[in-house]
ChimeraX commands (.cxc) that place a marker at each C-alpha (Angstrom):
marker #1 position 7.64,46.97,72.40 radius 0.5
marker #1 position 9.65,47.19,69.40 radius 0.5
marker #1 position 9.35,43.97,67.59 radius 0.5
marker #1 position 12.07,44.36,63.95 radius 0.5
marker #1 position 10.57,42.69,60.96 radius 0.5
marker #1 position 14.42,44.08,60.20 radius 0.5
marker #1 position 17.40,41.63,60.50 radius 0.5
marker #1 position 18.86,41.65,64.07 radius 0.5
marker #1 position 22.37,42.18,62.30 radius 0.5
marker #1 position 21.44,45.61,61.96 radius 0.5
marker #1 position 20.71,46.43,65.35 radius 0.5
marker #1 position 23.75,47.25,67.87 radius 0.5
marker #1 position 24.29,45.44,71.35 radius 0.5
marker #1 position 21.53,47.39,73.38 radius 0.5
marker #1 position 19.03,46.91,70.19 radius 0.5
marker #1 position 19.62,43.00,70.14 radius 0.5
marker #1 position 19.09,42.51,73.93 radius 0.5
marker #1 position 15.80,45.06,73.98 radius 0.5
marker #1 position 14.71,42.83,71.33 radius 0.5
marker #1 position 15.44,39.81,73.32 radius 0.5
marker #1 position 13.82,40.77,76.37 radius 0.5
marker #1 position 10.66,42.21,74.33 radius 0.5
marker #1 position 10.07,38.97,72.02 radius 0.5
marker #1 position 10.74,36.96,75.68 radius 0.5
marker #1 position 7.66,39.01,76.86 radius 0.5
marker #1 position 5.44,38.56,73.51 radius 0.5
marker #1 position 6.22,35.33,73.81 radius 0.5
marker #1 position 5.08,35.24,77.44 radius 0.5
marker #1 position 2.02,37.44,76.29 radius 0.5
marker #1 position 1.02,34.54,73.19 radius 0.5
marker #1 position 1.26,31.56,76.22 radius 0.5
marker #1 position -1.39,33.93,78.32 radius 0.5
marker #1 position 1.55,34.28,80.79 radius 0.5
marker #1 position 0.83,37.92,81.13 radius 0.5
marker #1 position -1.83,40.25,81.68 radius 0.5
marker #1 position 0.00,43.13,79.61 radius 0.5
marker #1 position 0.60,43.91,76.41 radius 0.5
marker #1 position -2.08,41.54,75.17 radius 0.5
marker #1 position -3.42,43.93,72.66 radius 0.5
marker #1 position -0.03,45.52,71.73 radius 0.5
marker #1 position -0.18,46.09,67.98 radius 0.5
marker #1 position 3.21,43.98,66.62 radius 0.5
marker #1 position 1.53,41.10,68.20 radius 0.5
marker #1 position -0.74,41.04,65.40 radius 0.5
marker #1 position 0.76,39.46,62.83 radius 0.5
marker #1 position 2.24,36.99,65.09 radius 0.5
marker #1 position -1.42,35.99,66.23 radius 0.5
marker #1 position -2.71,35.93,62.55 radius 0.5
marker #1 position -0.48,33.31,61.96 radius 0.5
marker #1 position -1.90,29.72,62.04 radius 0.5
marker #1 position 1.01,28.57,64.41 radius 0.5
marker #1 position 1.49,32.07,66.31 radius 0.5
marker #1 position 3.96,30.23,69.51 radius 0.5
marker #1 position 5.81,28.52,66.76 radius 0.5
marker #1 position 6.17,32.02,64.80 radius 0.5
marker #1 position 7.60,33.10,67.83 radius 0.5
marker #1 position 9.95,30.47,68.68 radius 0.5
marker #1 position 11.52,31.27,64.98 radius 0.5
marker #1 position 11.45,34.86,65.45 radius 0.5
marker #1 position 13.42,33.90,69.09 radius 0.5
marker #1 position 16.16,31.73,67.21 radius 0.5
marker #1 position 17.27,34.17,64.87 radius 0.5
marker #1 position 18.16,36.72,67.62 radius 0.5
marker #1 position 19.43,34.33,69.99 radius 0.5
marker #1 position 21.66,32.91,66.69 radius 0.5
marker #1 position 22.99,36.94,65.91 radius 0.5
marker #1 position 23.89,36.83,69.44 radius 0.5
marker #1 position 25.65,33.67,69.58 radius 0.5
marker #1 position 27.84,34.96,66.22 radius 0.5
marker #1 position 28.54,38.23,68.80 radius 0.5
marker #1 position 29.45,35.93,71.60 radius 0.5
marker #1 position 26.79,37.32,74.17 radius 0.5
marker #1 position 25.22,34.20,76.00 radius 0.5
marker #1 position 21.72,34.49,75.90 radius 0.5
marker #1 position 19.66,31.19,77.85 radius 0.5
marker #1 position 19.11,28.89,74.42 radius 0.5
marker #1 position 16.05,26.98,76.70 radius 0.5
marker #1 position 14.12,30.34,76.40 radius 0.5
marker #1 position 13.67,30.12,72.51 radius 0.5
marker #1 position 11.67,27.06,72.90 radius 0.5
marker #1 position 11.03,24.18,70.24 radius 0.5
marker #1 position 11.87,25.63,66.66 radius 0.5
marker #1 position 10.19,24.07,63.63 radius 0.5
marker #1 position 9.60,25.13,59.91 radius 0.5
marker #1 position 6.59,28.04,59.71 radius 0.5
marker #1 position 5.33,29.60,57.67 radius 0.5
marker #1 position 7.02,33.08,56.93 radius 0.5
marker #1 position 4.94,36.27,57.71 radius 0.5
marker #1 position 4.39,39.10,54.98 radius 0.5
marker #1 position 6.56,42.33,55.68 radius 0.5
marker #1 position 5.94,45.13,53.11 radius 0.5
marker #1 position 8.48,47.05,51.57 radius 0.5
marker #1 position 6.66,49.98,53.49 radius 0.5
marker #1 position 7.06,48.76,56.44 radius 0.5
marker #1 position 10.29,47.59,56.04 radius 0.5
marker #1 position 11.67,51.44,54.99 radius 0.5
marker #1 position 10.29,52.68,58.35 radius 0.5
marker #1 position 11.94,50.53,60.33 radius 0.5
marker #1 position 15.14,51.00,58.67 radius 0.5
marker #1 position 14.64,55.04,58.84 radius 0.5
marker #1 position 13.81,54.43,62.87 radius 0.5
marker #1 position 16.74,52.19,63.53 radius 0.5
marker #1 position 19.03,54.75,61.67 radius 0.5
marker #1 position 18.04,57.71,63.85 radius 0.5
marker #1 position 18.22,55.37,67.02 radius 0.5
marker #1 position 21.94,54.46,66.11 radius 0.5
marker #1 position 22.91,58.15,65.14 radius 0.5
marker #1 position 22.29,58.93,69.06 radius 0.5
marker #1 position 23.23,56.03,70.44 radius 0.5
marker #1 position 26.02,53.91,67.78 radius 0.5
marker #1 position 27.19,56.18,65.35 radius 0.5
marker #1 position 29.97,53.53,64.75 radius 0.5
marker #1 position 27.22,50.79,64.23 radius 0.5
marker #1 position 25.72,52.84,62.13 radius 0.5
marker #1 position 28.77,53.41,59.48 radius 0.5
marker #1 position 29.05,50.03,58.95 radius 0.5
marker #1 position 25.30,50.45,57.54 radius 0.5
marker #1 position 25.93,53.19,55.14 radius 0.5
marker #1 position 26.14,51.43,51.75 radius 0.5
marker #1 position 22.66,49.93,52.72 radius 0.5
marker #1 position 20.11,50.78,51.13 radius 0.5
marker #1 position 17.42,48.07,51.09 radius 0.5
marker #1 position 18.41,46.22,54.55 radius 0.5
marker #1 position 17.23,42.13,54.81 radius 0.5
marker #1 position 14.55,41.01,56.27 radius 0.5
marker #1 position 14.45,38.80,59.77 radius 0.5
marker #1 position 14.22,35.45,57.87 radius 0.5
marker #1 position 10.50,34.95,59.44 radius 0.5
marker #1 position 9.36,37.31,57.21 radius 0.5
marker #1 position 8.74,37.73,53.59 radius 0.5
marker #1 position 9.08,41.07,52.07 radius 0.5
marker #1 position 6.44,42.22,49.52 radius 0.5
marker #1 position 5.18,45.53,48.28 radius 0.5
marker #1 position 3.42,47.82,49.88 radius 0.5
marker #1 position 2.77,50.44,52.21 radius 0.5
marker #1 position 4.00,50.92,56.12 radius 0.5
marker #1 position 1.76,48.39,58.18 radius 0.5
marker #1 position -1.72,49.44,59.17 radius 0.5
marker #1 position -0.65,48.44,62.95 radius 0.5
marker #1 position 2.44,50.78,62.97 radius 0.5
marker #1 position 2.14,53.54,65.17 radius 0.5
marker #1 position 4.77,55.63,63.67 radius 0.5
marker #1 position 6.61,58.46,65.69 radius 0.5
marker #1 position 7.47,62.24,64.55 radius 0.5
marker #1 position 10.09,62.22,61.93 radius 0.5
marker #1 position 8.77,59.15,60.29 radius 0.5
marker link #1:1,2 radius 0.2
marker link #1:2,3 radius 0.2
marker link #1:3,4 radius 0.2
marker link #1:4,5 radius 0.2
marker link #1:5,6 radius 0.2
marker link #1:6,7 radius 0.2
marker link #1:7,8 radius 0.2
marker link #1:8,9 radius 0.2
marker link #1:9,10 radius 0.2
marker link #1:10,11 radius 0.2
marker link #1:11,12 radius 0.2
marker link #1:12,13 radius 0.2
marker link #1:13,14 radius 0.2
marker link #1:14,15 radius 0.2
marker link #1:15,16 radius 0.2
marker link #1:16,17 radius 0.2
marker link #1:17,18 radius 0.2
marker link #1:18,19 radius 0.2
marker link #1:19,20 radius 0.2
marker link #1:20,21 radius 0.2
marker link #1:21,22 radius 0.2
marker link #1:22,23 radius 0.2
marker link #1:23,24 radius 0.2
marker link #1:24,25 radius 0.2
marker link #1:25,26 radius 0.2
marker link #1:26,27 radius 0.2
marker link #1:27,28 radius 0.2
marker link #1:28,29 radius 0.2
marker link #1:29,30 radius 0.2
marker link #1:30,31 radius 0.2
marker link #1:31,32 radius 0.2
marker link #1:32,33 radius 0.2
marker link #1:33,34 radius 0.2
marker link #1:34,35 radius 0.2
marker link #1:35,36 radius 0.2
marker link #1:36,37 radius 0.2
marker link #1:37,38 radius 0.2
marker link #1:38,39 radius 0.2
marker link #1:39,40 radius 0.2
marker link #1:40,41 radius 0.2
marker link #1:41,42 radius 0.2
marker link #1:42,43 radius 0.2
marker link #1:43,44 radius 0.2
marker link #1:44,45 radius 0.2
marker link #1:45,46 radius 0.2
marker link #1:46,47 radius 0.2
marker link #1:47,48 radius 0.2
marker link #1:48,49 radius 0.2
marker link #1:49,50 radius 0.2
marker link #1:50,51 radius 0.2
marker link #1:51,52 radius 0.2
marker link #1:52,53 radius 0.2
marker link #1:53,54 radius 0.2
marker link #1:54,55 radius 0.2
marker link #1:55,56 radius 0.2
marker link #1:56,57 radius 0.2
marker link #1:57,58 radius 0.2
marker link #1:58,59 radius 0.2
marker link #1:59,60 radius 0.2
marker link #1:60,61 radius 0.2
marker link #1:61,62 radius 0.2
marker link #1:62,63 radius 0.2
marker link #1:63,64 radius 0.2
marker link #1:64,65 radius 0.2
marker link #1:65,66 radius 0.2
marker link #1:66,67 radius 0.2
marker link #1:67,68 radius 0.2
marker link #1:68,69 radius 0.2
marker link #1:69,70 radius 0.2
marker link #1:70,71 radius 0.2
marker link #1:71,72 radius 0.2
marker link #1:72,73 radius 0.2
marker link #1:73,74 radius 0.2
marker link #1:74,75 radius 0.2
marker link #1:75,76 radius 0.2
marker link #1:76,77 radius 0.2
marker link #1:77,78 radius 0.2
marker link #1:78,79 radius 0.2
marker link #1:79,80 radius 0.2
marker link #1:80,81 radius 0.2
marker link #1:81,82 radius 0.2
marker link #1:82,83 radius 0.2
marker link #1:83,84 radius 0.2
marker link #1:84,85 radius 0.2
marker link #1:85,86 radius 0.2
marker link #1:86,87 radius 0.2
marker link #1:87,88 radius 0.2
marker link #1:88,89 radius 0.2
marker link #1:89,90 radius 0.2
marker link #1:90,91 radius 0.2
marker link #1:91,92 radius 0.2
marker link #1:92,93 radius 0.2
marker link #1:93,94 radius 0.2
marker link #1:94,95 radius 0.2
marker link #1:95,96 radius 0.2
marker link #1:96,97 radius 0.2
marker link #1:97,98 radius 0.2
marker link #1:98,99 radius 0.2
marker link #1:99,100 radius 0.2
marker link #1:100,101 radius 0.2
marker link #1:101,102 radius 0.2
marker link #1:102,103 radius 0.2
marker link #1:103,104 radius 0.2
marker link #1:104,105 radius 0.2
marker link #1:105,106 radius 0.2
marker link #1:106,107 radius 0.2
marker link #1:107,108 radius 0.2
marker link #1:108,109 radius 0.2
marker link #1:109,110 radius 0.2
marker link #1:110,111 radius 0.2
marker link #1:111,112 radius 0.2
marker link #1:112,113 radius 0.2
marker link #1:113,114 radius 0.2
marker link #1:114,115 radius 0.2
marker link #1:115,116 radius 0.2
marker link #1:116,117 radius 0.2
marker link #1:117,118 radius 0.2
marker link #1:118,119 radius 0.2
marker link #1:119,120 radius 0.2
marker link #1:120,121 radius 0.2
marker link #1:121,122 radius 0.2
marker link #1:122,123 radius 0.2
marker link #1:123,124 radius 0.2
marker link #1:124,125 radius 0.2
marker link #1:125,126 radius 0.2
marker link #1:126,127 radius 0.2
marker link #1:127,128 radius 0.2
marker link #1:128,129 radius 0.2
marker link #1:129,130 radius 0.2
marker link #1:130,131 radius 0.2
marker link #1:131,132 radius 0.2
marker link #1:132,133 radius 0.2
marker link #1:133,134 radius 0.2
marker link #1:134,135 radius 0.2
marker link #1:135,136 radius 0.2
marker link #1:136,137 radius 0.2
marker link #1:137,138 radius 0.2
marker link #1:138,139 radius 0.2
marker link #1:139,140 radius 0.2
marker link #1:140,141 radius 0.2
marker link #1:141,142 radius 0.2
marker link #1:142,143 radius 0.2
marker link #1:143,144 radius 0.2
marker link #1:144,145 radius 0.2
marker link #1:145,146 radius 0.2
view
């Protein structure tokens, strides 16, 4: 489960519905719908929150809004009630990793995606989240070449 603290504008078509279908199932996981994944570590900081289901719903809009804007047609009912939360911390740590991961993902899989990405150097945050400094996330499970 790959859950961006990174704007979904960054990711290309087969990033945006992964992360879809895997905040669908964290969602699922927060509502005890599910049996797995319950101790996945990017759930964390969505269950720290003080409104955790909400969190999600807010996390859901955004990516269901990018993909709206890219005319996909993703189910709308799915996102759930959206209100004003409070934003999560994101370091500027964590942050960099993601943005080093996503670029190697897209250099195998959407080089072109990726060239539209090249004068980037400090990419935005999904709007749930509030960048700060600091180092990569003490949940991250970072892979080889991080």
């Amino acid at each position: 489960m790959r859950l961006w603290s990174l704007h979904p504008r960054y990711l290309d078509a087969q990033g945006l519905v992964a992360l879809w279908r895997e905040a669908l199932l964290a969602k699922a996981v927060l509502r005890g719908e599910t049996r797995g994944y319950l101790h996945h570590p990017q759930l964390e900081r969505f269950k720290a929150h003080p409104h955790p289901r909400t969190a999600m719903n807010s996390y859901l809009a955004t990516i269901y809004d990018e993909a709206m804007q890219r005319g996909y047609s993703f189910n709308r009912s799915k996102v759930g009630p959206v209100r004003k939360v409070l934003p999560i911390p994101v370091t500027s740590g964590q942050l960099a990793y993601e943005w080093q991961h996503l670029q190697r993902k897209l250099a195998v899989r959407s080089p072109h995606v990726l060239s539209r990405w090249d004068e980037v150097a400090l990419p935005g945050c999904h709007p749930l989240f509030r960048r700060r400094s600091g180092p990569m996330a003490s949940w991250e499970r970072a892979s080889d070449g991080a």
